[in-house]
N, C-alpha and C positions, 0 to 999 in steps of 0.2 A: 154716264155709267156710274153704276153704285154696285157697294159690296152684295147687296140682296141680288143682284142680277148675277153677279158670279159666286156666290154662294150656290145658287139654282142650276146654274149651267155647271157645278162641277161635282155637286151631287147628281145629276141626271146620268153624267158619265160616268161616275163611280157606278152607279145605279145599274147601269142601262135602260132605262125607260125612264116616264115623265109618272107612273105611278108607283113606280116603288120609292120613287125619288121624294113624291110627296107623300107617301108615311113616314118618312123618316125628316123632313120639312114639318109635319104635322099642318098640311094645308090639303088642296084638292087639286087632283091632275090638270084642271083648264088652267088653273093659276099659276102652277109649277112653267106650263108652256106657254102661257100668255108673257111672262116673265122671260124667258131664254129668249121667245122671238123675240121680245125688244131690246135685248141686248144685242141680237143679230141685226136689229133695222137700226141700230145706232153706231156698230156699224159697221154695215155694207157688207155682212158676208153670212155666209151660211155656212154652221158650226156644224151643226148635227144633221146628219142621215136619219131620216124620221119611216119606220117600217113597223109592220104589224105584232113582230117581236121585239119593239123597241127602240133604243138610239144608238148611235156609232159613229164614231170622231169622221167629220170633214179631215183633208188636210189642213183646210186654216184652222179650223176646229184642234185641231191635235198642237198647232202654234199657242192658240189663245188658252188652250187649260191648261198646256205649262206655265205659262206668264201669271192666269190665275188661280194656279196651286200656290207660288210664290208668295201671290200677296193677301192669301189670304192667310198662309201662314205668318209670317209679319203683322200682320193685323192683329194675331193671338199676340204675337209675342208683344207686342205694343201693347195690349190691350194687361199684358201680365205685368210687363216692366211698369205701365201705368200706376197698375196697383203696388207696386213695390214689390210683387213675386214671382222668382222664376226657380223651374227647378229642372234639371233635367230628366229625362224618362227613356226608362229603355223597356222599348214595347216587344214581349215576345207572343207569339203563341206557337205552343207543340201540341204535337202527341205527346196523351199519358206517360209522362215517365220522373222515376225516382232521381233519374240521373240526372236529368237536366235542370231537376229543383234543387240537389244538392250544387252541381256545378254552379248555380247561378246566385244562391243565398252566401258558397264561399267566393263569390266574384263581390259581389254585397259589400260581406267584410274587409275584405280585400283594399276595396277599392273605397267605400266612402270614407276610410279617413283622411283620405287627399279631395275630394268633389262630392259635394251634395246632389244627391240624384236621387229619383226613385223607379219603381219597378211595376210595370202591368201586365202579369202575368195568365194567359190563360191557356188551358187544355181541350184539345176537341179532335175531331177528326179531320183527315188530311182536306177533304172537298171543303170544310169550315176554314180550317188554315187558310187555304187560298183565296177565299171569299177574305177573310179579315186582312190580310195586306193586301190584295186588290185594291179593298174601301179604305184603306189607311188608317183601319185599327188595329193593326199590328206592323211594326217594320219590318220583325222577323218571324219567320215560320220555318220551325224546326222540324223534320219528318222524317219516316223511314218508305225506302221506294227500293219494289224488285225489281230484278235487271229484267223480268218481260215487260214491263209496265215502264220503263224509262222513256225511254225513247216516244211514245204515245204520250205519256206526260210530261216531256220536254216541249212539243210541238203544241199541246192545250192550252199550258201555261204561255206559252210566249206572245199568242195572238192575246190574253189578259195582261198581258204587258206586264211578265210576273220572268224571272229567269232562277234556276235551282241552280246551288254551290255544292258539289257533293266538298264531303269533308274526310270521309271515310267509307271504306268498303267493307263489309262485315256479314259473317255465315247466319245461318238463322240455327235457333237451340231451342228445344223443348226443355222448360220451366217446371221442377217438379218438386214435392217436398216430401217424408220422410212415406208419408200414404202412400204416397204411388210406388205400384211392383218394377218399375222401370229405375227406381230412386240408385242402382248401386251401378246402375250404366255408365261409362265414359263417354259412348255414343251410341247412336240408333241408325236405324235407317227408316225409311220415310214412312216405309208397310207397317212400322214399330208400333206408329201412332192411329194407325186405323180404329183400334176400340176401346181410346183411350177418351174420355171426359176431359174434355177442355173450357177453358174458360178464356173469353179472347174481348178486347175492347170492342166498341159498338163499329159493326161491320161497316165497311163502303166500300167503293170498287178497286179502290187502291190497299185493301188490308193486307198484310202479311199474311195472316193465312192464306189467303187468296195465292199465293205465291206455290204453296204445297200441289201437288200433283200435273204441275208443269215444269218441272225439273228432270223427269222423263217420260216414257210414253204412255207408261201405267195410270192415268188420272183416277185415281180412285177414292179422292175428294172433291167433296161436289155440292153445291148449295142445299141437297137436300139434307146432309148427313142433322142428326136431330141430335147428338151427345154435344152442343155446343149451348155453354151460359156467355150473353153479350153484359157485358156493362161498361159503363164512364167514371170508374170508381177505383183507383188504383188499390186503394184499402184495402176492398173488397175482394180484388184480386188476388193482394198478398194473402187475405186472409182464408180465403181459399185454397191456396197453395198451401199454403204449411198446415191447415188442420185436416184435410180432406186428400182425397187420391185422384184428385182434378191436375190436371197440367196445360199448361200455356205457352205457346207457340209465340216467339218474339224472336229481336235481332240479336248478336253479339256484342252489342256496342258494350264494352268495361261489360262484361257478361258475369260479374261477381253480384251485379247490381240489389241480390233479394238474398245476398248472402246471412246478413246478420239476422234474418227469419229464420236460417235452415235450411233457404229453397237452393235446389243447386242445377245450373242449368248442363243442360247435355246435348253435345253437338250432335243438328241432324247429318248426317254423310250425304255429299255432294250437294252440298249448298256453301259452299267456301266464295265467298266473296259475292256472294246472291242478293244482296241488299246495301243500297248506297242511302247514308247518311249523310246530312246533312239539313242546308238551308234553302227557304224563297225569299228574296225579296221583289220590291217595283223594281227593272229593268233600268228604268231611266231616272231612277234616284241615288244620289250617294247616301249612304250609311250616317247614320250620325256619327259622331268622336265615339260616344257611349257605347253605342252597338259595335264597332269596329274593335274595339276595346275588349267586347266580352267575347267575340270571335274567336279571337287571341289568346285570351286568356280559354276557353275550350280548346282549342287544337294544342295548348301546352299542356292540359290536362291528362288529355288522351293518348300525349306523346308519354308525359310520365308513367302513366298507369300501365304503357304497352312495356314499357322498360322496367319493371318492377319485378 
């Protein structure tokens, strides 16, 4: 048995097939499988479920990649300590947002004058989050998820071996700046935003706005509406917001969040408690120290900010 043999058999898993597995191997599908069978005939069991759509953990299979997720992590860390450097890293990915890059740059400060660490940070959509800690390039994924859509995306994630931490429960607000004729509302209601110009991050099946027009029986949002700009561009966003009479449909989460632009958000009615915040991790992994750490220090954040 060598490292090349379960390097392969645990990206295939990550993967799910023997080809996606070898793009990211940078080899060819017969080699990726020529390689896992002989790990299987050395020995004696068969790992992976081999089907048209792919691969899928044996149960001895589901023993042997956690024994070689272990060592192949150990191996990194050997391979660092070898060289003289280790650093620790706290892997996030979220959705878009201001608030989680401030929380996390004053978790930063915070924190490195007692432990040297660093930060991999990135931004994408919820279906990506899940994909990047699945393949264990992120530990955490941060998300916002509506109470229709929980429950279905509790039971998706678990069979990817993925489990959600809500952290908070929070209303959803329309995002508006001094342009918009809605700008001197304390709140609306849902009909408010029918032919209003929104600007919302790049859609998936899990977006918040997706959430609008199932809160009662009225649906009268619906994939074709055309007054809607997508982007992956927080900037852009904001900057839209405050020059323009565009507005943007998000959570409550610290809802001051686009304050120092001017933008001021406006609760939708009967959406009180409609979007659960929080996190995914891998199910059968513990946390590092790091990420447990900045956990912590978020849910302290959001406790001071609510008491303010």
């Amino acid at each position: 048995m060598d490292i090349k043999q379960l390097q392969y058999f645990v990206v295939s898993v990550d993967m799910g097939s023997f080809c996606s597995a070898a793009e990211v191997l940078i080899t060819t599908q017969p080699n990726v499988s020529k390689v896992v069978k002989s790990l299987e005939t050395e020995l004696n069991m068969i790992l992976l479920n081999r089907d048209r759509s792919g691969v899928t953990l044996t149960k001895e299979g589901e023993h042997v990649y956690n024994y070689a997720i272990e060592i192949l992590k150990n191996m990194r860390m050997i391979a660092n300590f070898k060289n003289g450097f280790h650093i620790e890293t706290l892997s996030i990915c979220s959705i878009p947002s201001n608030i989680i890059s401030n929380i996390l740059s004053q978790f930063y400060n915070k924190t490195s004058n007692n432990k040297e660490f660093k930060i991999d940070f990135i931004e994408s959509k919820v279906e990506d989050i899940m994909k990047k800690v699945h393949r264990r390039e992120a530990e955490l994924g941060f998300i916002y998820i509506s109470r229709k859509n929980i429950s279905a995306f509790k039971r998706f994630i678990k069979n990817k071996g993925l489990k959600f931490h809500e952290i908070k429960k929070v209303p959803l607000y329309l995002y508006v700046g001094k342009e918009n004729n809605l700008y001197e509302k304390e709140c609306i209601e849902e009909k408010d935003i029918r032919n209003i110009k929104l600007v919302q991050y790049s859609e998936d099946q899990y977006s918040l706005y997706n959430h609008l027009g199932h809160l009662k029986e009225d649906t009268f949002f619906n994939k074709g509406k055309s007054n809607i700009t997508y982007t992956n561009s927080n900037y852009f966003l904001v900057q839209l917001l405050k020059n323009t009479e565009y507005g943007s449909i998000s959570s409550g989460f610290m809802e001051n969040k686009y304050g120092e632009y001017g933008i001021k958000p406006i609760k939708i009615l009967s959406s009180e408690d409609s979007v659960s915040f929080g996190y995914i991790k891998r199910s059968r992994d513990n946390l590092s120290d790091i990420a447990q750490e900045f956990i912590s220090y978020l849910k302290e954040e959001i406790t001071l900010k609510e008491n303010e």
